[in-house]
PASEBA-1860 file (N, C-alpha, C; in nm, 3 decimals):
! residues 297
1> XXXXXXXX> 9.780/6.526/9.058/9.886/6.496/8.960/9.839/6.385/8.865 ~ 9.915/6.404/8.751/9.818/6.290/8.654/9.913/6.159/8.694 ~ 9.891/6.050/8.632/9.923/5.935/8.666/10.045/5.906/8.507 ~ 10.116/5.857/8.589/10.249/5.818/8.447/10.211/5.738/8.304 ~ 10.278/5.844/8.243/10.200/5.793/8.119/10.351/5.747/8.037 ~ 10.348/5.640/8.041/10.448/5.531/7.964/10.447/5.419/7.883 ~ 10.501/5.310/7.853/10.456/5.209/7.719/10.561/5.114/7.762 ~ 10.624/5.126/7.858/10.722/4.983/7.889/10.736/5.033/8.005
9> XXXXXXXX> 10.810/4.890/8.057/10.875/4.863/8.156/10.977/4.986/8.237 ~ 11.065/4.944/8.192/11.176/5.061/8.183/11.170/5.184/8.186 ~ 11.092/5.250/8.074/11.005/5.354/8.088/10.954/5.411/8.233 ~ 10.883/5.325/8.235/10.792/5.344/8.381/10.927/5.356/8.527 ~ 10.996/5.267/8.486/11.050/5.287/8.623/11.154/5.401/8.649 ~ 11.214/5.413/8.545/11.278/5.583/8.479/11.223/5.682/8.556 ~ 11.065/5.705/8.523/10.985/5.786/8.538/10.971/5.809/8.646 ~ 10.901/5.681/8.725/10.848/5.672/8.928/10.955/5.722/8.988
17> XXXXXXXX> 11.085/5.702/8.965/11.168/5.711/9.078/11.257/5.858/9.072 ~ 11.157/5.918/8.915/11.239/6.072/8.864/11.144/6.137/8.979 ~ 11.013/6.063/8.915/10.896/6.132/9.050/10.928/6.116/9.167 ~ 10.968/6.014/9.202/10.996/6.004/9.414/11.081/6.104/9.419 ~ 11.201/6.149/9.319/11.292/6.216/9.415/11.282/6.375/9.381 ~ 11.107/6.377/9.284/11.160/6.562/9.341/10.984/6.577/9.433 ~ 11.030/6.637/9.498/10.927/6.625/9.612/10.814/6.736/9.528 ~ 10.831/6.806/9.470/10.703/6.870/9.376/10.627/6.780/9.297
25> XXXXXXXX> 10.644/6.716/9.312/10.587/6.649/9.166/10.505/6.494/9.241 ~ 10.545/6.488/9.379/10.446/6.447/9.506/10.330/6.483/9.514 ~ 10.201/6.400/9.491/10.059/6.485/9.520/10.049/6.496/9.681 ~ 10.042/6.650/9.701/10.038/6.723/9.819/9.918/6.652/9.884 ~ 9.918/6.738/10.022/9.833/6.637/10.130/9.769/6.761/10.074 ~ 9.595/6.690/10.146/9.484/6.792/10.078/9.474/6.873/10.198 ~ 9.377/6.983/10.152/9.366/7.120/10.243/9.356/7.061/10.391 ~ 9.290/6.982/10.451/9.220/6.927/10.544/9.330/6.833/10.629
33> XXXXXXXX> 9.411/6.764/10.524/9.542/6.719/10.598/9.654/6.815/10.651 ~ 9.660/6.904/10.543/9.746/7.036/10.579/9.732/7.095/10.720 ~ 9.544/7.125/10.757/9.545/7.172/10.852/9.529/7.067/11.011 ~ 9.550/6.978/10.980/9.553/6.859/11.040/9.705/6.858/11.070 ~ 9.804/6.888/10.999/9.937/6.853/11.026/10.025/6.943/11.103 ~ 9.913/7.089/11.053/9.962/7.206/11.140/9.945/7.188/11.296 ~ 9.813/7.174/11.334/9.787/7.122/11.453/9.863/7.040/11.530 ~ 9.893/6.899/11.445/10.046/6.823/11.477/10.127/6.913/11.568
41> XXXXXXXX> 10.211/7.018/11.506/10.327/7.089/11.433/10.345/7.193/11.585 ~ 10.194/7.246/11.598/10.165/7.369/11.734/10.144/7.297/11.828 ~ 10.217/7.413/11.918/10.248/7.314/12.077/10.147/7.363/12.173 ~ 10.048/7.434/12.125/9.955/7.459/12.208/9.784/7.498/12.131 ~ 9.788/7.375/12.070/9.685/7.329/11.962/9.585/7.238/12.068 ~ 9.468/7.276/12.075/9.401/7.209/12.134/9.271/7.143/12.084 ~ 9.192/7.070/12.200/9.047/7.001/12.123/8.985/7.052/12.057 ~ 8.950/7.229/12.085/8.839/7.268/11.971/8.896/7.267/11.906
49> XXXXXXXX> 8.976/7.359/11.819/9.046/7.313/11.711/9.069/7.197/11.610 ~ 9.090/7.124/11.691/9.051/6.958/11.637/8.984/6.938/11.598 ~ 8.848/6.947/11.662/8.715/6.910/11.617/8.646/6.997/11.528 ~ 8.673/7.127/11.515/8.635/7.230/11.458/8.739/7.164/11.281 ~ 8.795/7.184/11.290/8.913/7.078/11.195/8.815/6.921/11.111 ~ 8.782/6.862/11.233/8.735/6.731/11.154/8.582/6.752/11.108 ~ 8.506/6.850/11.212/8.324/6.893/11.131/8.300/6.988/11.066 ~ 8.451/7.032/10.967/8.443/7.116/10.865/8.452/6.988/10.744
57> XXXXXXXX> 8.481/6.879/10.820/8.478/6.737/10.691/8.373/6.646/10.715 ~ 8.257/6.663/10.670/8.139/6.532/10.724/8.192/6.408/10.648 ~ 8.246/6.380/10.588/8.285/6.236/10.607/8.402/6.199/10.701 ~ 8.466/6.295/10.731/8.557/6.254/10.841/8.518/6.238/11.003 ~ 8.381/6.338/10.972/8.333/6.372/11.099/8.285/6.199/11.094 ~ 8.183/6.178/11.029/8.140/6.030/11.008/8.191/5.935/11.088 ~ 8.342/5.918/11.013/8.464/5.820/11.022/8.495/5.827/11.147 ~ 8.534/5.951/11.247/8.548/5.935/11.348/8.414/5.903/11.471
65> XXXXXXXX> 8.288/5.945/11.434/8.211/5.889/11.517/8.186/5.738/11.537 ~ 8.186/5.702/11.412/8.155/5.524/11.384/8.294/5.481/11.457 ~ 8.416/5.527/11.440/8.544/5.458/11.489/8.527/5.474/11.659 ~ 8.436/5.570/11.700/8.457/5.597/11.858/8.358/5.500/11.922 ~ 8.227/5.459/11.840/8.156/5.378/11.877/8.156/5.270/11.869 ~ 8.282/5.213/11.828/8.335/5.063/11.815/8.308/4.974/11.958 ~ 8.293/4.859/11.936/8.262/4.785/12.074/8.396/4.781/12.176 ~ 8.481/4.764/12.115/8.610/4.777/12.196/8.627/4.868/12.298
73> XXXXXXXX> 8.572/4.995/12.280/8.562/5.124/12.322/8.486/5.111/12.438 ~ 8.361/5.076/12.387/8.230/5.034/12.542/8.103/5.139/12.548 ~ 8.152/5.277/12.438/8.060/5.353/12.463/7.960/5.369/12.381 ~ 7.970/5.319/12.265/7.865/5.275/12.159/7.784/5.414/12.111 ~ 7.599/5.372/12.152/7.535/5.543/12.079/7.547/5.601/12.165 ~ 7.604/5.612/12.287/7.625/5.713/12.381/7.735/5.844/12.324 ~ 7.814/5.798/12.212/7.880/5.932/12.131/7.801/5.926/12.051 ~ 7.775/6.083/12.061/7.653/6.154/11.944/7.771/6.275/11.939
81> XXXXXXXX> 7.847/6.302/11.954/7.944/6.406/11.881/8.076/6.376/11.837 ~ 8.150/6.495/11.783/8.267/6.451/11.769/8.321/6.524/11.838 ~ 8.284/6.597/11.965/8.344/6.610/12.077/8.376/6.513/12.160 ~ 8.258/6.440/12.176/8.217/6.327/12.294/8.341/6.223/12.219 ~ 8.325/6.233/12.110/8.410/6.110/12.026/8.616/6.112/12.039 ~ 8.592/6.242/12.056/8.715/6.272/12.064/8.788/6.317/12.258 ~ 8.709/6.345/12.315/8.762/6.385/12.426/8.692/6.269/12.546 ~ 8.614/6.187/12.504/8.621/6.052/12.552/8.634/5.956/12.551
89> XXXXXXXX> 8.653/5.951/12.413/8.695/5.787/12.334/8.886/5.811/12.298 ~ 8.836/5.843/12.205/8.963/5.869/12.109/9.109/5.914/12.206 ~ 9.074/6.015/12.241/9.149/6.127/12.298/9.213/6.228/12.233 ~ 9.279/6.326/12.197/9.341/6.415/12.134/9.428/6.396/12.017 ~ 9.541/6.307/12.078/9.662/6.276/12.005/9.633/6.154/11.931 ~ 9.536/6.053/11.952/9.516/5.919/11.860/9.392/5.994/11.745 ~ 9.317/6.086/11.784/9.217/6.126/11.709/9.283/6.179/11.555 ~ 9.360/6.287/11.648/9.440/6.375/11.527/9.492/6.261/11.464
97> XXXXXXXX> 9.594/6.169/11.472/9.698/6.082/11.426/9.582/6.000/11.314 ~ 9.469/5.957/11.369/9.383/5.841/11.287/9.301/5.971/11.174 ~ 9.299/6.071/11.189/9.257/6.169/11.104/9.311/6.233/10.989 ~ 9.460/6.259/11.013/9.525/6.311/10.984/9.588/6.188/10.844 ~ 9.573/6.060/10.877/9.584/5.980/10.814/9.489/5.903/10.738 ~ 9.354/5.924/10.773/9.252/5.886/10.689/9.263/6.041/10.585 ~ 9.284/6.159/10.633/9.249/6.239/10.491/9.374/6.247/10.436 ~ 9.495/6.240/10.470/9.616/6.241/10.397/9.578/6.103/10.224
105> XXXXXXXX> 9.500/6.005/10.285/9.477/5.905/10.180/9.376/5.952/10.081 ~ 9.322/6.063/10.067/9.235/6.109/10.031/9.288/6.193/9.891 ~ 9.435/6.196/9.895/9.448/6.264/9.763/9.553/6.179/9.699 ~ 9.525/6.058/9.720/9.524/5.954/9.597/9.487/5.858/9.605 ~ 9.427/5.818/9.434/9.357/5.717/9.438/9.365/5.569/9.401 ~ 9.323/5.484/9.443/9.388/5.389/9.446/9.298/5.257/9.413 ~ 9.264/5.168/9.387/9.123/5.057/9.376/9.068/5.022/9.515 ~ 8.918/4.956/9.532/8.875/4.989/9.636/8.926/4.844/9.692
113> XXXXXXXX> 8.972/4.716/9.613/8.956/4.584/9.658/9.038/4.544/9.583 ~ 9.068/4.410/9.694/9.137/4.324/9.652/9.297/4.309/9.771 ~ 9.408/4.242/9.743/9.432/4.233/9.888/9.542/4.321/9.915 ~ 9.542/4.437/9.806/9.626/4.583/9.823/9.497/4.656/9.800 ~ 9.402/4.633/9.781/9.318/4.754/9.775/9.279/4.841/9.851 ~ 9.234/4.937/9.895/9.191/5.076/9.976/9.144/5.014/10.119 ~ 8.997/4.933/10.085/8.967/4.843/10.226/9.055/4.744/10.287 ~ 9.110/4.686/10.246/9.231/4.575/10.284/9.344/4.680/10.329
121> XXXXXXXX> 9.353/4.749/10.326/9.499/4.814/10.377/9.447/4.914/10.443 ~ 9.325/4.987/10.477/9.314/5.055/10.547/9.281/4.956/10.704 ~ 9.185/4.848/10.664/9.171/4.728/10.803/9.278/4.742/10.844 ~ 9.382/4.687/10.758/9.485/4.629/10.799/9.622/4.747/10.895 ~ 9.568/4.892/10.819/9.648/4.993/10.895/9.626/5.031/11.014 ~ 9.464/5.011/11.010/9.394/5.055/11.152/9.485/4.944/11.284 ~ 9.432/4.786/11.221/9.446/4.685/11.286/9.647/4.685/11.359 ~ 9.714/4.742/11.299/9.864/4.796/11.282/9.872/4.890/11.370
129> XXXXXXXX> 9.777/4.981/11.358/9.816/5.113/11.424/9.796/5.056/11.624 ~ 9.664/4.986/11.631/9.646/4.964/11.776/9.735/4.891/11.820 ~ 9.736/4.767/11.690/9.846/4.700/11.796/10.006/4.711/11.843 ~ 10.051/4.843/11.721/10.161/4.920/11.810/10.174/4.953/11.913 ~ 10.076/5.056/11.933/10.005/5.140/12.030/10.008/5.044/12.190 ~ 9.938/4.932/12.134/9.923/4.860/12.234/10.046/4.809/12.321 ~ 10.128/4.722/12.184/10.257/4.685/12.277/10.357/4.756/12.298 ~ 10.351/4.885/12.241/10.474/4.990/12.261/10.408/5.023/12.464
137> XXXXXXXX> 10.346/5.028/12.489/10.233/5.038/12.631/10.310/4.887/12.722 ~ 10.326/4.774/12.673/10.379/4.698/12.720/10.553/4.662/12.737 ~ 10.614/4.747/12.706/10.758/4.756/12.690/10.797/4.797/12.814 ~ 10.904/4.695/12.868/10.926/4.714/13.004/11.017/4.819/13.026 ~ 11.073/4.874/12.934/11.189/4.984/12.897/11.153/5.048/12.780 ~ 11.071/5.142/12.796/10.999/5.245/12.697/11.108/5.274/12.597 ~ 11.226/5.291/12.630/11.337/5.328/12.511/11.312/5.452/12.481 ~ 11.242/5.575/12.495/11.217/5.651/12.446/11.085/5.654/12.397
145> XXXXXXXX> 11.040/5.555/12.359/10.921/5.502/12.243/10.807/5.609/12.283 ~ 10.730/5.673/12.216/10.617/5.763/12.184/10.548/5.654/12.197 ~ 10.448/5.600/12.237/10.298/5.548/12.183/10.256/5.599/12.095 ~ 10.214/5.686/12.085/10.133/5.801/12.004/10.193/5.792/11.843 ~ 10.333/5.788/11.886/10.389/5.836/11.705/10.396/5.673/11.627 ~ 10.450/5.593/11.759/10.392/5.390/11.771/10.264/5.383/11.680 ~ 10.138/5.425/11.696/10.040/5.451/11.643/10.023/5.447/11.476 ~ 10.102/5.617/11.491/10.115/5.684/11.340/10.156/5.610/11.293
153> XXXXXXXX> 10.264/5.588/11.295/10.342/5.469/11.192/10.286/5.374/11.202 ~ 10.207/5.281/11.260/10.194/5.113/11.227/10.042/5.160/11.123 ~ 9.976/5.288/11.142/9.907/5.386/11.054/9.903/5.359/10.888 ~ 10.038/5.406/10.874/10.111/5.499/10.768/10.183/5.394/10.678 ~ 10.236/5.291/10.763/10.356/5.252/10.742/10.380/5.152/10.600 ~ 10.272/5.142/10.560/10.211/5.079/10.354/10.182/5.195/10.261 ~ 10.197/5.331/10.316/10.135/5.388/10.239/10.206/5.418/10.079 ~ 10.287/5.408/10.120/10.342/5.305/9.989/10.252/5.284/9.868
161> XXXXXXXX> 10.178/5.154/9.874/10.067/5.095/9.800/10.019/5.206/9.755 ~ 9.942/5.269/9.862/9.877/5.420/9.787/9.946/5.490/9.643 ~ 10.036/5.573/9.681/10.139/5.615/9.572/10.202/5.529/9.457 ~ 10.161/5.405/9.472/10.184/5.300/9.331/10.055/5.312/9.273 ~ 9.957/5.287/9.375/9.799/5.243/9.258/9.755/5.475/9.212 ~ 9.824/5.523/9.285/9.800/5.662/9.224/9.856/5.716/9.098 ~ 9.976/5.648/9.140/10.105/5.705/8.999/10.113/5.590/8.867 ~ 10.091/5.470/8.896/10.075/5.372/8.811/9.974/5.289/8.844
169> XXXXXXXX> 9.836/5.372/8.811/9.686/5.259/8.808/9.715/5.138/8.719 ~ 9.762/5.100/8.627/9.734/4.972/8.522/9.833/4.869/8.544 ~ 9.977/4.900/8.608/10.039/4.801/8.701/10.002/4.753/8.836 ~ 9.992/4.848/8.905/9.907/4.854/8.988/9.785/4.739/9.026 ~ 9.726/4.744/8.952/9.592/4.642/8.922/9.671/4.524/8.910 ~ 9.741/4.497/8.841/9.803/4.378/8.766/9.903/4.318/8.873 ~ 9.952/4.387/8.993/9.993/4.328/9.095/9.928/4.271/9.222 ~ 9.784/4.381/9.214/9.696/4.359/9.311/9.631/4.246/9.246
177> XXXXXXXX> 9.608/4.211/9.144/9.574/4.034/9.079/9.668/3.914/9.094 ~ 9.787/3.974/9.041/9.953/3.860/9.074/9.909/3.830/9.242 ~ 9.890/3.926/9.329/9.918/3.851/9.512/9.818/3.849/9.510 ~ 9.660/3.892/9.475/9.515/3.801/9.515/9.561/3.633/9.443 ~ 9.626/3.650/9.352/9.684/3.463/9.269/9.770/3.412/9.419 ~ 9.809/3.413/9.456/9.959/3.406/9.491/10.001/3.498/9.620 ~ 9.891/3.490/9.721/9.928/3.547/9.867/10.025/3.515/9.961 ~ 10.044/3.377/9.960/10.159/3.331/9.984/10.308/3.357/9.951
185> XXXXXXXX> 10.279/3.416/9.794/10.451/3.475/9.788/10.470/3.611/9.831 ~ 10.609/3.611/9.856/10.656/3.724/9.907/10.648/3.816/9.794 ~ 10.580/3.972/9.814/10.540/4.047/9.715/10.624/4.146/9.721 ~ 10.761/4.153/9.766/10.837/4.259/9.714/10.951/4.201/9.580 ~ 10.934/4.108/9.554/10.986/4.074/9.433/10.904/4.090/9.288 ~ 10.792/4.047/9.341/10.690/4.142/9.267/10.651/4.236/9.215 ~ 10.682/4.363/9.354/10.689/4.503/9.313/10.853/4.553/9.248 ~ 10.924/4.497/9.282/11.060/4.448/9.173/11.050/4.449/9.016
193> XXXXXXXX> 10.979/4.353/9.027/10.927/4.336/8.862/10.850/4.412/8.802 ~ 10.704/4.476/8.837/10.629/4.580/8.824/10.689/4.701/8.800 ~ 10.789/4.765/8.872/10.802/4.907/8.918/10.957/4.912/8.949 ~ 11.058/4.848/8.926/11.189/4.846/9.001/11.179/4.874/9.121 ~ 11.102/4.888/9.171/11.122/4.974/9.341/11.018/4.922/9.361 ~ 11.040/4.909/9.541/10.960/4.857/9.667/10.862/4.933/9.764 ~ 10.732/4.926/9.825/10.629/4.987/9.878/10.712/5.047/9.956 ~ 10.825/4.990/10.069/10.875/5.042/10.170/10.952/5.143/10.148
201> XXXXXXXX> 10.990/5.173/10.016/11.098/5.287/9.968/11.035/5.383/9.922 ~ 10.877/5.362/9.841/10.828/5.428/9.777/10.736/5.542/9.931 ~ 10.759/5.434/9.995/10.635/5.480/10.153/10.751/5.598/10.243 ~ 10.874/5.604/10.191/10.997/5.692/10.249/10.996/5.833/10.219 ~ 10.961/5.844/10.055/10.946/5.946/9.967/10.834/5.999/9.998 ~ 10.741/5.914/10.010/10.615/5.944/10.031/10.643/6.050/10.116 ~ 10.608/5.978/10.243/10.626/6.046/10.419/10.714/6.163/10.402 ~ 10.831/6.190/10.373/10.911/6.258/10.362/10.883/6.361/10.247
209> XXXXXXXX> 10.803/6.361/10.187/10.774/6.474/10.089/10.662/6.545/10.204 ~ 10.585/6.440/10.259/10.473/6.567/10.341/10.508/6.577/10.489 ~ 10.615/6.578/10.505/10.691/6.599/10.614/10.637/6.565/10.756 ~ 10.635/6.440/10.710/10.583/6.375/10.903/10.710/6.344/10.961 ~ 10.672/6.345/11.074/10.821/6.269/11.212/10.899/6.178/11.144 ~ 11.006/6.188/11.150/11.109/6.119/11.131/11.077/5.969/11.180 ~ 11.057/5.906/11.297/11.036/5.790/11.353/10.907/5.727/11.262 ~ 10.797/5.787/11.197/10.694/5.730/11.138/10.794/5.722/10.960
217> XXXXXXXX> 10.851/5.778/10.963/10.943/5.798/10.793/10.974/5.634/10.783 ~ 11.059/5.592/10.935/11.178/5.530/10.951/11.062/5.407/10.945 ~ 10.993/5.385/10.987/10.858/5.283/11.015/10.823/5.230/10.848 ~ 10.804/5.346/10.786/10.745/5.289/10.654/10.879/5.241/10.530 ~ 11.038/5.307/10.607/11.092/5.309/10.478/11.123/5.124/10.567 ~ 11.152/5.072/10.704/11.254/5.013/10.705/11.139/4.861/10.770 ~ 11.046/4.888/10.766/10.921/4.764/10.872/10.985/4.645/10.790 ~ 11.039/4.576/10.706/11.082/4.466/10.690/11.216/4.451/10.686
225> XXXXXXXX> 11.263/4.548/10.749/11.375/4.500/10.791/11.430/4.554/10.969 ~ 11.380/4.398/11.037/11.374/4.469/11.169/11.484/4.424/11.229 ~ 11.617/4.366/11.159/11.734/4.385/11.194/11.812/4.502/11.168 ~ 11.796/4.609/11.138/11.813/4.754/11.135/11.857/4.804/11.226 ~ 11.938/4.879/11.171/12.032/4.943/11.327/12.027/5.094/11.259 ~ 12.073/5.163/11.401/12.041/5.331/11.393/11.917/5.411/11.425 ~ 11.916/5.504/11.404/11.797/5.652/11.472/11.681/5.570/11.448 ~ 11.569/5.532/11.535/11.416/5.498/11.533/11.416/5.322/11.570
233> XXXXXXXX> 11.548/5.293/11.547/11.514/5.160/11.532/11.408/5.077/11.588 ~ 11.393/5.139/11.730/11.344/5.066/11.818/11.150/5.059/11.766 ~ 11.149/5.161/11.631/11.001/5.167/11.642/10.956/5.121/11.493 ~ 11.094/5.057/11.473/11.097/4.968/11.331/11.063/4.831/11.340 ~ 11.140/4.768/11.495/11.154/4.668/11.557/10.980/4.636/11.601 ~ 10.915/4.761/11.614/10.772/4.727/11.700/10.719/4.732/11.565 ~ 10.674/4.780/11.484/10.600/4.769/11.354/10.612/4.638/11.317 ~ 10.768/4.591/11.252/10.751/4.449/11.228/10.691/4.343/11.286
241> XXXXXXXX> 10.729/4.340/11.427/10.634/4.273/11.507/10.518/4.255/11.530 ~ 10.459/4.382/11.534/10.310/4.392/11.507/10.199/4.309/11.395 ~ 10.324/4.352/11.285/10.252/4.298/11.131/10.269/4.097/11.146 ~ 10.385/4.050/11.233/10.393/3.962/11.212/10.320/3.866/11.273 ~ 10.291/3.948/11.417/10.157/3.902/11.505/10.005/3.945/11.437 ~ 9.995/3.996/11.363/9.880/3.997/11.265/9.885/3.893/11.146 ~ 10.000/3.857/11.137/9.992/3.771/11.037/10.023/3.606/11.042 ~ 9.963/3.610/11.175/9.988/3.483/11.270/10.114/3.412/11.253
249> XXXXXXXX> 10.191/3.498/11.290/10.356/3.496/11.313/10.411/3.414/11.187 ~ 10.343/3.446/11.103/10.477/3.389/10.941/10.540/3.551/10.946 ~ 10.650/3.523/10.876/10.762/3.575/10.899/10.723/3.650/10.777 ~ 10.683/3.811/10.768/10.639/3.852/10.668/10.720/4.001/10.568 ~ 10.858/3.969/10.662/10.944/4.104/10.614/11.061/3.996/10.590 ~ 11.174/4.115/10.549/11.302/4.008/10.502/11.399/3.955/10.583 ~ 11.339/3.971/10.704/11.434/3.902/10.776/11.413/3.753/10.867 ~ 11.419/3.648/10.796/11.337/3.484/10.783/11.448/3.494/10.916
257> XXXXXXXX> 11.562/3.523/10.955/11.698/3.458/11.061/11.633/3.519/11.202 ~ 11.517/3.598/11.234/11.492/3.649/11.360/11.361/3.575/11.373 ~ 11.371/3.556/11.481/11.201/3.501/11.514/11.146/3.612/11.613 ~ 11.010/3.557/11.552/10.966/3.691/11.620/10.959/3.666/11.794 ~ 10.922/3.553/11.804/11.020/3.580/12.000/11.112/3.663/12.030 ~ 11.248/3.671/11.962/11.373/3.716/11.981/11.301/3.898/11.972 ~ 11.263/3.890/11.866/11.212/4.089/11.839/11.112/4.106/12.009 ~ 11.043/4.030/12.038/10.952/4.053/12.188/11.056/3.996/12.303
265> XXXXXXXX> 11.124/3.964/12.270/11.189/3.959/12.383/11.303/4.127/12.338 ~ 11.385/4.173/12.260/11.426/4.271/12.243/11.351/4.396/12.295 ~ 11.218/4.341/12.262/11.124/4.506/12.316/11.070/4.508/12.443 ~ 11.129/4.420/12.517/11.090/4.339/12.634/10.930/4.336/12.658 ~ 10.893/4.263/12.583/10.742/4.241/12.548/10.679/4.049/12.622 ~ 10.654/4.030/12.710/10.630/3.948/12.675/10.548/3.878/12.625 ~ 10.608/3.749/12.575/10.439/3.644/12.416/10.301/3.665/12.488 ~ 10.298/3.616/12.613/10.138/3.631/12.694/10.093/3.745/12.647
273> XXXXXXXX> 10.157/3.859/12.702/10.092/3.999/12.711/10.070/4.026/12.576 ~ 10.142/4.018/12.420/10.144/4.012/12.340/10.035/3.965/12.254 ~ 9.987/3.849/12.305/9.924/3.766/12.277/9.733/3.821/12.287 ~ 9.703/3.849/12.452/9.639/3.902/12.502/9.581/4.034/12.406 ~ 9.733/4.125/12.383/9.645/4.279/12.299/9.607/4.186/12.137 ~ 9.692/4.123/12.118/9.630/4.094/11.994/9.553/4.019/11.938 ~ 9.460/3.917/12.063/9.324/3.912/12.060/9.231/4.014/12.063 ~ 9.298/4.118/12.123/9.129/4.203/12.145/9.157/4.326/11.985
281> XXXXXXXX> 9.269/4.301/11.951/9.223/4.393/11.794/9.193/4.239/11.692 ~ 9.195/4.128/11.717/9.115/4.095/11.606/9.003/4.071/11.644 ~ 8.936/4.082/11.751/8.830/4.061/11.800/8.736/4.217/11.728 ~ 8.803/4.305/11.675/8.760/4.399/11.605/8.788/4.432/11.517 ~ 8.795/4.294/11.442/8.826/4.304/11.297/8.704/4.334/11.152 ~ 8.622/4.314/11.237/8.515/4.326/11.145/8.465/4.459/11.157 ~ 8.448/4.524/11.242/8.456/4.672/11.267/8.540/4.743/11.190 ~ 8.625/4.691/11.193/8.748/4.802/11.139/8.760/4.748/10.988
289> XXXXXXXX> 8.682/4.659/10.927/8.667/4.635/10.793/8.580/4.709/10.726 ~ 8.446/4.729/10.819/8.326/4.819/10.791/8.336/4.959/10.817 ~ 8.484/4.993/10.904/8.523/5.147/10.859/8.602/5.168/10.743 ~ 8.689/5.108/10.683/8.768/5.046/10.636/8.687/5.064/10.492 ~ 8.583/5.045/10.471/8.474/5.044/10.366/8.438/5.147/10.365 ~ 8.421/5.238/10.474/8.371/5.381/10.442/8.446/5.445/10.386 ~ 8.565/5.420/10.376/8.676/5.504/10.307/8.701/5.520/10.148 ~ 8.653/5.398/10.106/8.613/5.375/9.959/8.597/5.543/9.912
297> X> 8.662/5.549/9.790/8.666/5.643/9.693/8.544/5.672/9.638
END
């Protein structure tokens, strides 16, 4: 899809939000996500398939070998496939999920840098996705909670950003310069000013035009606001948390009145254990920066 072609303000925001709400006019997931989502979708979709799926893509095939040989993992050059990569590292359901979401980003484009750029938010999705994963695993009352879909969404849950630097490259830029100035301020007032509308609303339309799970929808439309009540909540409540323990607990969504104790104690998480998973994903932060880089456009 071409990118909005406008001359003001107003203009532009007319336009984005004519685009969010007709789902045609959404750049579709590419062939490779499609068949990635189908797999999702079938209830008796298995590994070959999968893999047959990701080494019809050599850069995905790539992406997932380097991601299986991460030190965290333990198995290093001992995966030489993306069998080995997938049915001993990865496993099935995190493979597909981290796949399915590296090529879904693939059909739009976006700048490679800066602290919304492609590498910075893919680190930062990876770094999101485990440590859902992780403490949704530590919840003394599962609630229902998927791990797996925990994952997807802490994944997904910016993709947002994507669909701004796709649909409006030249604002876009000009915001990803405003918060490289100015990281410290809160940047949805920002995207306010830019675009009338917010990553987390734009990340709703998104999801919901290429029809993922409802609970990963609810992740990207509502992660800053984890006083939220209703359907998913509970995996709105773990996203925020996640991001805020990545962001060495400043309070990084709109809700300044909860501390993030109160959200780990809600998910009955406790700070130790908390604490614990989220040393060992920044302890693989530099890894997941240097995959993170392979993704570059």
């Amino acid at each position: 899809m071409n990118v909005l072609n406008v001359h003001n303000r107003q203009a532009l925001n007319a336009n984005l939000r004519e685009t969010l709400q007709q789902t045609e006019l959404i750049p579709p997931l590419s062939e490779t996500a499609g068949k990635l989502l189908k797999l999702r979708n079938k209830q008796d979709a298995n590994l070959e398939e999968l893999v047959s799926v990701i080494e019809d893509d050599p850069s995905l095939a790539a992406f997932v070998m380097k991601y299986a040989r991460m030190a965290i993992f333990g198995y290093g050059d001992r995966i030489t496939s993306v069998t080995h990569a997938v049915s001993l590292v990865l496993g099935y359901t995190t493979a597909l999920n981290v796949t399915l979401g590296v090529a879904s980003s693939g059909s739009l484009k976006m700048p490679n840098y800066g602290p919304l750029g492609r590498v910075r938010l893919w680190r930062d999705a990876l770094q999101c996705a485990q440590l859902c994963r992780q403490l949704s695993r530590l919840m003394r009352q599962k609630q229902g909670l998927n791990p797996d879909l925990a994952y997807l969404g802490g994944l997904l849950h910016n993709f947002g950003y994507l669909l701004f630097g796709h649909l409006c490259p030249r604002e876009f830029a000009s915001l990803n310069e405003m918060f490289a100035q100015n990281p410290e301020q809160d940047i949805r007032p920002l995207e306010l000013q830019q675009f009338g509308i917010t990553h987390d609303l734009v990340g709703l339309y998104l999801l919901k035009a290429w029809c993922l799970p409802e609970e990963v929808i609810m992740m990207a439309a509502k992660h800053h606001y984890p006083d939220s009540v209703g359907k998913h909540v509970i995996y709105v409540k773990l996203v925020a948390t996640a991001n805020r323990l990545l962001h060495n607990d400043c309070i990084t969504d709109a809700c300044k009145h909860i501390e993030t104790s109160a959200l780990l104690e809600e998910l009955g998480i406790a700070e130790t254990d908390a604490e614990i998973e989220l040393e060992k994903v920044m302890a693989s932060q530099n890894e997941l920066e240097e995959l993170a880089r392979g993704l570059m456009a």
